[in-house]
N, C-alpha and C positions, 0 to 999 in steps of 0.2 A: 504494500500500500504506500504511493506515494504522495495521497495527498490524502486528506481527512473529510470527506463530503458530505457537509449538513443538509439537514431535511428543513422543512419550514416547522415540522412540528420538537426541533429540538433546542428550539431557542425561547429563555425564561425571562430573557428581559432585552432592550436595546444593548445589542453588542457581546450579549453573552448565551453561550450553548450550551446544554449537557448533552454529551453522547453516554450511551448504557449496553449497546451492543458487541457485534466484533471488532468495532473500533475502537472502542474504549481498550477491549481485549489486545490490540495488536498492538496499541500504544503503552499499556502497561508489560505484555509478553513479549514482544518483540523489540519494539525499540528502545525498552524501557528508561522511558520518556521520567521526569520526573516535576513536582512543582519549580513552575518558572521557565522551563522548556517552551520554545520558540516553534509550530509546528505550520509547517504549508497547508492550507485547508481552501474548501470554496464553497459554494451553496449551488446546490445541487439546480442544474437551470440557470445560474447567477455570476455572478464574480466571484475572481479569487482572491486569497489574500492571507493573512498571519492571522494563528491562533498562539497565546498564552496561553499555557496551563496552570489554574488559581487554583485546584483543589483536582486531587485524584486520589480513589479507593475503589473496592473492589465493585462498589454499588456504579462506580461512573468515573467520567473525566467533565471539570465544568471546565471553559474554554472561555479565555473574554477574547474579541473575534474583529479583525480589521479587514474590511473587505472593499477592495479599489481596481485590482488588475482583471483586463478583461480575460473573459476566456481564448484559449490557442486557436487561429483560425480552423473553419472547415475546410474539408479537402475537396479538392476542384470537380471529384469525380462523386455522382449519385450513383448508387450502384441495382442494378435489377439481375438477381439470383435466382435460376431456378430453386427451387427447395430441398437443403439436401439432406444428408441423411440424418437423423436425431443422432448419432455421436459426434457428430459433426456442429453441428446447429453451435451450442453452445462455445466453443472454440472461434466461430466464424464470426457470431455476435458482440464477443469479446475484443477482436483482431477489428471489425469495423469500429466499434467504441474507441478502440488505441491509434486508430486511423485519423479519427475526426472526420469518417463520414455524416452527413449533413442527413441523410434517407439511403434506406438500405429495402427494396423492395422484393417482395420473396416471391417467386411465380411459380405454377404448375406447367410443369413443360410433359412430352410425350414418357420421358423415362425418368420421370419421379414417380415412385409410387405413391398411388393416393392415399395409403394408411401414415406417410407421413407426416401427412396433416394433421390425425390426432394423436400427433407426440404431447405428452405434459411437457417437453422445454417449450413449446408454441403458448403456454397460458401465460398473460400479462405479469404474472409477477415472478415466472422464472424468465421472461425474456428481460424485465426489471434486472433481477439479480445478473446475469450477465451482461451488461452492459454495463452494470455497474462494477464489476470487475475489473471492462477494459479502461473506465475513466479513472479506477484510484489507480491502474498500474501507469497512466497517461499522464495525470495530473492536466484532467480536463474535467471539465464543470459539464458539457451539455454532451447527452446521450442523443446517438443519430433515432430517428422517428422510423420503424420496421411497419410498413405496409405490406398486409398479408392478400395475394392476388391467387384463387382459387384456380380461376379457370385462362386459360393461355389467349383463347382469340379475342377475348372484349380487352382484357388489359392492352394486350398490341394494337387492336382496332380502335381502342375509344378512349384508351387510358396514355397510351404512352406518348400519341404527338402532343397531350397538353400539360406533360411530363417534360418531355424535352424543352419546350417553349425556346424555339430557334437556339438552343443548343445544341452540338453534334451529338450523334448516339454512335458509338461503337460498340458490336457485338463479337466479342473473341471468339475465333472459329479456327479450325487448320485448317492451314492451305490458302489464307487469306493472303492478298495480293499489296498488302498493306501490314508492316510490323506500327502495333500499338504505341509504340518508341516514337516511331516518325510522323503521327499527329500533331497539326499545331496545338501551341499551348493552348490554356482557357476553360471555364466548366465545359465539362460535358455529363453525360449518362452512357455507361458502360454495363451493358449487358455478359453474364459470366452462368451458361451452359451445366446440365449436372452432369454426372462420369458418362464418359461417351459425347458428350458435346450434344447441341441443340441438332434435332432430325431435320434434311433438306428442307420438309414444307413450312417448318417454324422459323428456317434461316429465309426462306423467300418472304413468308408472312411478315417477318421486320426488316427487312429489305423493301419491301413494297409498303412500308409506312414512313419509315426513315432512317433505317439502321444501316452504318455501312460496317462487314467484315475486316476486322483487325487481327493479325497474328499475336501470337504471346510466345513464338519462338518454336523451333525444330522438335522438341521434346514432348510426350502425352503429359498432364499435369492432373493430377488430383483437384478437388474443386478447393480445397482452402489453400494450394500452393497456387491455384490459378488466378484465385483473389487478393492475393497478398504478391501473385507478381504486377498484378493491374495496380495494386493501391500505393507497390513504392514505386512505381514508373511517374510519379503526380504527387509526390508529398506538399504539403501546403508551404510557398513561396519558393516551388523548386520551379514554377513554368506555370 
């Protein structure tokens, strides 16, 4: 954990916190933090900024709490996922939180299975708790916004040109006549396939709305190495 991320419901007065959960726990077991310790914290949604430590015991940590810097930019790239597999999920939600992706869209393509959908990591407060992971490891205050897209043709058909809004779409495919590398800079939305890559009529279907084919390199990639080669290709203030 490298930053301390309050909740609205953990502050008792102007400028002061108590946390009583695993945070309180990592700051007494781990870093062990003591009264008068200086710690990097932010408000979840909010700015970041210093926390004091005025009192800590087993019940909690009270925090008086200065909050001014914004949070770290988002990253240029929105991202639309097919859905992949619940050992996975978690990891990949994590990895977009440490990114600073801005929306991270989950899609049903041909070779996702549909019982992936009722995984328990897809319930709002385990996709909560993973993102929250990737912001204390980040030390980033705002969690990217995960839109859950059931079915493949209305999302491509109705959802995604008012997604892009004259932004470029690239969709990683093999054999694409364009490496992802060699797009101009600037936002865009980048499309990322489950194991096996998106089927011909799905690459036509966002091709014929506005997607154009990018490569991600010579090699098959697994779906979280394929996202995290799109996401350091774009870090925020690299292009």
């Amino acid at each position: 954990m490298n930053i301390v991320l309050l909740h609205q419901t953990d502050w008792i007065a102007d400028g002061m916190a108590v946390v009583r959960d695993h945070r309180a726990e990592h700051m007494r077991e781990v870093l062990r933090a003591q009264v008068g310790d200086t710690l990097r914290v932010g408000l979840l949604g909010g700015l970041g900024g210093q926390g004091v430590i005025e009192a800590l015991d087993a019940s909690g940590v009270r925090l008086r709490v200065q909050l001014s810097e914004p949070p770290p930019p988002r990253h240029r790239f929105d991202i639309v996922l097919a859905l992949p597999r619940p050992k996975m999920l978690r990891r990949i939600l994590r990895q977009c939180a440490e990114f600073g992706v801005a929306n991270l869209h989950l899609i049903q393509s041909a070779r996702v299975d549909k019982s992936y959908w009722q995984s328990p990591l897809l319930q709002p407060a385990r996709v909560h708790d993973a993102l929250l992971a990737g912001l204390e490891r980040s030390r980033d205050t705002i969690a990217p916004r995960v839109h859950l897209h059931r079915r493949f043709r209305p999302f491509m058909e109705d959802q995604l040109p008012g997604l892009c809004a004259g932004r470029p779409c690239w969709l990683a495919d093999m054999g694409a006549p364009m490496s992802l590398a060699e797009v101009p800079p600037g936002p865009a939305v980048v499309m990322v396939g489950p194991e096996g890559g998106f089927v011909p009529f799905e690459v036509q279907l966002a091709e014929s709305v506005q997607a154009q084919r990018v490569g991600l390199g010579e090699r098959i990639l697994s779906v979280d190495t394929a996202l995290i080669t799109v996401l350091a290709q774009a870090l925020p203030g690299l292009g």
